[in-house]
C-alpha positions as a Python dict, from the first residue, in 0.01 Angstrom:
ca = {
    (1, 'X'): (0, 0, 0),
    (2, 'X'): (-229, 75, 260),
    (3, 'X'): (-504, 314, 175),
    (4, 'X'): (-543, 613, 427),
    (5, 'X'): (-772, 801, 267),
    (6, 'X'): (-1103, 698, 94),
    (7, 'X'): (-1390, 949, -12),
    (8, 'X'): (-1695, 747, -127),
    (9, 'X'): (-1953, 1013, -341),
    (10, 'X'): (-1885, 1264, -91),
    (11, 'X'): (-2051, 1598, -119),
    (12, 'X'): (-2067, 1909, 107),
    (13, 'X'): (-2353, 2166, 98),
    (14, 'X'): (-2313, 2507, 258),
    (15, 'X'): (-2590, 2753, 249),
    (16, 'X'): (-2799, 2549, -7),
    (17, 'X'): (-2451, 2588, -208),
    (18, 'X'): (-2285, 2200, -322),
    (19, 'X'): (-1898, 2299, -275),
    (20, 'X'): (-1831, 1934, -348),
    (21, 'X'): (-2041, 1729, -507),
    (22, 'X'): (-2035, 1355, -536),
    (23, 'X'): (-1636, 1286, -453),
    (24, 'X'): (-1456, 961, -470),
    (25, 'X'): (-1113, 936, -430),
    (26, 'X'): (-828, 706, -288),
    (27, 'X'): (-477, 764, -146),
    (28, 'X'): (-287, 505, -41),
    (29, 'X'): (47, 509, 209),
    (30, 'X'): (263, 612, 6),
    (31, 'X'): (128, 850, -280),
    (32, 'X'): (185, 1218, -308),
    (33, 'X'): (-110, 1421, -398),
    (34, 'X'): (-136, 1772, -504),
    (35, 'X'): (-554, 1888, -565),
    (36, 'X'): (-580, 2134, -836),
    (37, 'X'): (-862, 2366, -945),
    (38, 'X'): (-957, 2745, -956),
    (39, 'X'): (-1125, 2958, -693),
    (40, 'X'): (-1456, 2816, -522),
    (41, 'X'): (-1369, 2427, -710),
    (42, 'X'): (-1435, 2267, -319),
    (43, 'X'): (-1001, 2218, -298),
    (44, 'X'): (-969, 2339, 92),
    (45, 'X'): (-1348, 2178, 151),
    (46, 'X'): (-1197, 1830, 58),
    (47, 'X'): (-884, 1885, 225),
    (48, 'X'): (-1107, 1968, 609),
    (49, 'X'): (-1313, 1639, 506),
    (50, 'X'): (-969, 1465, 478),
    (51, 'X'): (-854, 1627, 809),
    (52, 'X'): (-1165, 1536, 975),
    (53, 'X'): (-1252, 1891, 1030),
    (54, 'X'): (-1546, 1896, 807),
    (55, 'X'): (-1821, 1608, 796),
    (56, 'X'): (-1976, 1565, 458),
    (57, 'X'): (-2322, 1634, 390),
    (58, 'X'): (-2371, 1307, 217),
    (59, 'X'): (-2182, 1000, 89),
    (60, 'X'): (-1884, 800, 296),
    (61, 'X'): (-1532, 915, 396),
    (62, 'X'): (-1270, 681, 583),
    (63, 'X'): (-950, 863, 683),
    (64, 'X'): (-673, 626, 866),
    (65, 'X'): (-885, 302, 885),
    (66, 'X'): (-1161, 484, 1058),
    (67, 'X'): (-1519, 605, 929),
    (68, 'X'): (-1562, 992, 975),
    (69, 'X'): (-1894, 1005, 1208),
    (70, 'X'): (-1870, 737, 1424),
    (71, 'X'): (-1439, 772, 1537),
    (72, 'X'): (-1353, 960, 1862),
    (73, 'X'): (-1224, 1325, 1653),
    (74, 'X'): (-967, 1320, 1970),
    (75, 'X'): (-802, 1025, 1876),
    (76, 'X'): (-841, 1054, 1483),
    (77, 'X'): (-710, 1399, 1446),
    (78, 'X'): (-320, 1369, 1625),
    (79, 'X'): (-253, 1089, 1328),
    (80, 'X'): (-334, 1368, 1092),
    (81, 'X'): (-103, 1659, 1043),
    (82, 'X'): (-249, 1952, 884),
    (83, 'X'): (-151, 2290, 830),
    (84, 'X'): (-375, 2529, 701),
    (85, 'X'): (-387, 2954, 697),
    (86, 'X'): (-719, 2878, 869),
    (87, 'X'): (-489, 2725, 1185),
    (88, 'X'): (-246, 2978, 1126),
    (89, 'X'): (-503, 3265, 1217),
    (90, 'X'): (-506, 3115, 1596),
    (91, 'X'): (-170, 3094, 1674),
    (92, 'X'): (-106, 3377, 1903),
    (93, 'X'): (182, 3638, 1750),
    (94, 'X'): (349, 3615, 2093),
    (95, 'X'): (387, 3241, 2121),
    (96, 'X'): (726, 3112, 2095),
    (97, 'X'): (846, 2935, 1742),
    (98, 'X'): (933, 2607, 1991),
    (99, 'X'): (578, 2637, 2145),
    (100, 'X'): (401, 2664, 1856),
    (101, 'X'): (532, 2321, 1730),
    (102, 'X'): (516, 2153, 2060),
    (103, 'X'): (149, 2237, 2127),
    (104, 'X'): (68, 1994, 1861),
    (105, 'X'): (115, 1724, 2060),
    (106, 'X'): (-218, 1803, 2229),
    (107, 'X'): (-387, 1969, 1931),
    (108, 'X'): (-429, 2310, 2058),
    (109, 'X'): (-284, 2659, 1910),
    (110, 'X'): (-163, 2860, 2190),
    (111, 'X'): (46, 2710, 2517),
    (112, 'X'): (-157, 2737, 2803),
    (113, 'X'): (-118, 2516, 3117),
    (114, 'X'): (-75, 2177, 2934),
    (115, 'X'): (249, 1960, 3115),
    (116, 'X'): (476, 1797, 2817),
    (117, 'X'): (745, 1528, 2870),
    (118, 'X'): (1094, 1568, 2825),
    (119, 'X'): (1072, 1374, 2447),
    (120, 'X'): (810, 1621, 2343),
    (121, 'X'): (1034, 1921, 2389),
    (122, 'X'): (1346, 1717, 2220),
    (123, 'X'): (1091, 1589, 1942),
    (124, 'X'): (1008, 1976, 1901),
    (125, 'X'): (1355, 2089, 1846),
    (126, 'X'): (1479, 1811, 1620),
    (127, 'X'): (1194, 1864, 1400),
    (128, 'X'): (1271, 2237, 1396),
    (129, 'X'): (1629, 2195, 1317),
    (130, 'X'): (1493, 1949, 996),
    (131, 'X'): (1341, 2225, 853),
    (132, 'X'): (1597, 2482, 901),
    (133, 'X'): (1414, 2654, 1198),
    (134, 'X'): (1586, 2553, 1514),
    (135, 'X'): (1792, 2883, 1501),
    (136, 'X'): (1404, 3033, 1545),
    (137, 'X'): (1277, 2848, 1851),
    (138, 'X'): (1274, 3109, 2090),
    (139, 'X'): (1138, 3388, 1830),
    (140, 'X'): (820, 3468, 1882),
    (141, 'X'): (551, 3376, 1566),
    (142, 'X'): (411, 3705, 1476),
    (143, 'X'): (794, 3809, 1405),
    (144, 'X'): (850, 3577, 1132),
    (145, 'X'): (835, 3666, 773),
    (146, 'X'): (577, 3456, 595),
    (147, 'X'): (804, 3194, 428),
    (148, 'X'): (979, 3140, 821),
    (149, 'X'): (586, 3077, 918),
    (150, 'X'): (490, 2850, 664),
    (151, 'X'): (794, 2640, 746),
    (152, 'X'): (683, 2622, 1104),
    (153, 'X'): (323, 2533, 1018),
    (154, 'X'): (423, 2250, 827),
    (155, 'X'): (720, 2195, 1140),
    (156, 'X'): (423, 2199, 1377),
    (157, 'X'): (244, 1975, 1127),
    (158, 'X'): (488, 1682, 1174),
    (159, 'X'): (546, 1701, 1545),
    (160, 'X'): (302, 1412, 1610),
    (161, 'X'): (440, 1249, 1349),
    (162, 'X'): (132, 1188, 1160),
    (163, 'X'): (27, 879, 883),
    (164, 'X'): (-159, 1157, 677),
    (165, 'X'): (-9, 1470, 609),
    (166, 'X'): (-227, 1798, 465),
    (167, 'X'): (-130, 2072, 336),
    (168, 'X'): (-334, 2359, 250),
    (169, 'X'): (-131, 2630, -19),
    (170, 'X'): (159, 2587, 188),
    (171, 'X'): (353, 2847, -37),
    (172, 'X'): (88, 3111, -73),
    (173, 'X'): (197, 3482, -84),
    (174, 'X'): (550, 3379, -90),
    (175, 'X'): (832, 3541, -290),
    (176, 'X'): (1049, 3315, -512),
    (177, 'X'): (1330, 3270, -317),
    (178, 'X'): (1139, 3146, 1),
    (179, 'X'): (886, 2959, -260),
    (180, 'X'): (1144, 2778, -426),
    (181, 'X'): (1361, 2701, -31),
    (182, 'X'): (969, 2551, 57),
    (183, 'X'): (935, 2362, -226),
    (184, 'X'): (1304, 2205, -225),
    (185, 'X'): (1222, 2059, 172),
    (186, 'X'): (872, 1922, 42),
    (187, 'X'): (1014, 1757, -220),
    (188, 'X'): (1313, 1639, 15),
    (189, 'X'): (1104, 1500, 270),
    (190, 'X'): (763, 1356, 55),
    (191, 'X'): (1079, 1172, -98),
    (192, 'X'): (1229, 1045, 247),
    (193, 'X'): (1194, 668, 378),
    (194, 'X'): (887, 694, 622),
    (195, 'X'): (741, 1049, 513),
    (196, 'X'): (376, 974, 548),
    (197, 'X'): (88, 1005, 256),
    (198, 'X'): (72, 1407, 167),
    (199, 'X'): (-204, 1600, 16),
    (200, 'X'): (-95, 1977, -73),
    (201, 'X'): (-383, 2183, -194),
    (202, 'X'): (-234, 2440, -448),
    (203, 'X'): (-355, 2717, -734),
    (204, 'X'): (-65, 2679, -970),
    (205, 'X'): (130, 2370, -1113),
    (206, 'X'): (455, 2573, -1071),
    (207, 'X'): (397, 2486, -708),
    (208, 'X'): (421, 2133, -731),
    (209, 'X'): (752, 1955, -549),
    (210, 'X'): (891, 1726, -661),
    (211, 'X'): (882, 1377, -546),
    (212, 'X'): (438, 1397, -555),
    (213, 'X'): (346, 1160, -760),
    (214, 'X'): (-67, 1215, -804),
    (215, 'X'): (-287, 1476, -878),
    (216, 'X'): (-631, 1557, -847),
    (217, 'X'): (-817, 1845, -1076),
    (218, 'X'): (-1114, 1989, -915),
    (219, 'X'): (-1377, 2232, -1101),
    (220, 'X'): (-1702, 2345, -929),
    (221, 'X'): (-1693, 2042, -684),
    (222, 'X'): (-1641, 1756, -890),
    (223, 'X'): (-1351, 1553, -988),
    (224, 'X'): (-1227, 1654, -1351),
    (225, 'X'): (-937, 1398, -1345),
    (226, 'X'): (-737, 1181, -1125),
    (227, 'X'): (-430, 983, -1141),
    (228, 'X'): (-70, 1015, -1180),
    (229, 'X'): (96, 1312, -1276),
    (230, 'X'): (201, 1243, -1616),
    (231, 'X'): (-152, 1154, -1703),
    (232, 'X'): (-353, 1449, -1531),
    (233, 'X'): (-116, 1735, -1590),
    (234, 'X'): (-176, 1762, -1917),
    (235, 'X'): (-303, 2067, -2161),
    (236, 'X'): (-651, 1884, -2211),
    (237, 'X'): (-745, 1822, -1860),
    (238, 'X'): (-605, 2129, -1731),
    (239, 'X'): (-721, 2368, -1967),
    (240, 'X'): (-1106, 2174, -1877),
    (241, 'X'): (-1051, 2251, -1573),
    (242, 'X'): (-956, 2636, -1574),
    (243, 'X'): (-1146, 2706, -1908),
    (244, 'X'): (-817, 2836, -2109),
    (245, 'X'): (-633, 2708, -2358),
    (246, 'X'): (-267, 2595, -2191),
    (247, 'X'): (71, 2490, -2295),
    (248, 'X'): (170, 2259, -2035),
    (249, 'X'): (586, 2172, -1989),
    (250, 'X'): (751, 1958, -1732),
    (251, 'X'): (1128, 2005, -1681),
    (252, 'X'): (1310, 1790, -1422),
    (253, 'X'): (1057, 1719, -1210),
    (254, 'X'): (892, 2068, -1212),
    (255, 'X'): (601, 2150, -1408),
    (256, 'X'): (464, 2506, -1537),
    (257, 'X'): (169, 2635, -1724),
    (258, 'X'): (75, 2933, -1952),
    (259, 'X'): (-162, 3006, -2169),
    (260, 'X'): (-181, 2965, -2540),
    (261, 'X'): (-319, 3332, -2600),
}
């Protein structure tokens, strides 16, 4: 298995602040990450490293094969899908469902007077009609209740049909029956035969698809455990890192927390 993503003791300081602090962590082609941790633990930090939207402060990252400082960010960044609320903010309400998707191909939010190619536009559609959204394309975004929008972020996310896939609380805010509709097409397609290596970023082990197959725990920056799920989703390591006492069950593939008192 190839490895596409490598941090190296990477840490990131922000206003004399170390969000993360002294990183290192490997995926490889074909694992399934989720990153775990409270508020403020560095989770969305690590995932803009990863996308190559953040440089770190110190220490070594390679993303794709390529070292993060000295690799054209033009060329680097279309390999990497990445869907974020942080993206979502500057997609303009108006902008057609089919539009927003297709602008990946050029990494920009918002169609201007870019020219696409015939196999672009088809490309846009069929990946709109995998995830249950071709029935959208001419909607506009701002119209779209929140679970329709996540689906298209992570639609648009896949257009360029990337070798790293991110994925930043992709089922934030929504209710249960759009959580659970989410979570049953990530786990669908992280299980498919050429889905790329994915990295969600999420508060709450209910939120976990199935089909991921690693974890990583984050608490004020650093790396609290790593590995495969079995071994990191466990009371110990996850009551260390959110500082409660947990009863930790697994069920089918799913996983859920509570605590003990």
């Amino acid at each position: 298995m190839p490895t596409v993503l490598q941090l190296t003791d990477v840490s990131v300081v922000r206003d004399g602040s170390r969000v993360v602090d002294s990183v290192n962590w490997t995926v490889d082609s074909e694992e399934r990450w989720v990153v775990l941790g409270p508020n403020g633990a560095g989770k969305t930090t690590i995932l803009q490293v990863a996308a190559a939207q953040t440089h770190p402060s110190s220490g070594h990252a390679e993303i794709l094969g390529e070292d993060l400082g000295s690799v054209d960010l033009f060329d680097l960044r279309p390999r990497i899908g990445f869907a974020s609320t942080t993206i979502a903010r500057r997609i303009p309400p108006k902008e057609k469902v089919v539009d927003v998707v297709l602008t990946a191909a050029y990494s920009v939010t918002g169609r201007w007077n870019e020219e696409y190619e015939g196999v672009d536009v088809r490309r846009a559609h069929r990946v709109l009609d995998e995830w249950n959204l071709g029935h959208l394309a001419e909607r506009t975004f701002g119209d779209l209740s929140d679970g329709e929008q996540k689906r298209v972020q992570i639609a648009r996310s896949v257009m360029t049909d990337p070798e790293l896939l991110l994925l930043d609380e992709p089922a934030a805010s929504l209710d249960l029956g759009a959580r659970e509709e989410l979570l049953r097409m990530l786990g669908g397609y992280a299980s498919s035969e050429g889905a790329p290596a994915i990295v969600m970023v999420t508060h709450h082990v209910e939120e976990i698809p199935r089909g991921f197959t690693h974890a990583l725990l984050l608490s004020h920056g650093q790396v609290e455990a790593s590995g495969p799920l079995a071994e990191v989703l466990t009371a110990e390591t996850l009551g260390a890192t959110f500082g409660l006492d947990l009863d930790v069950t697994e069920l089918d593939g799913r996983y859920s927390a509570r605590a003990t008192s």
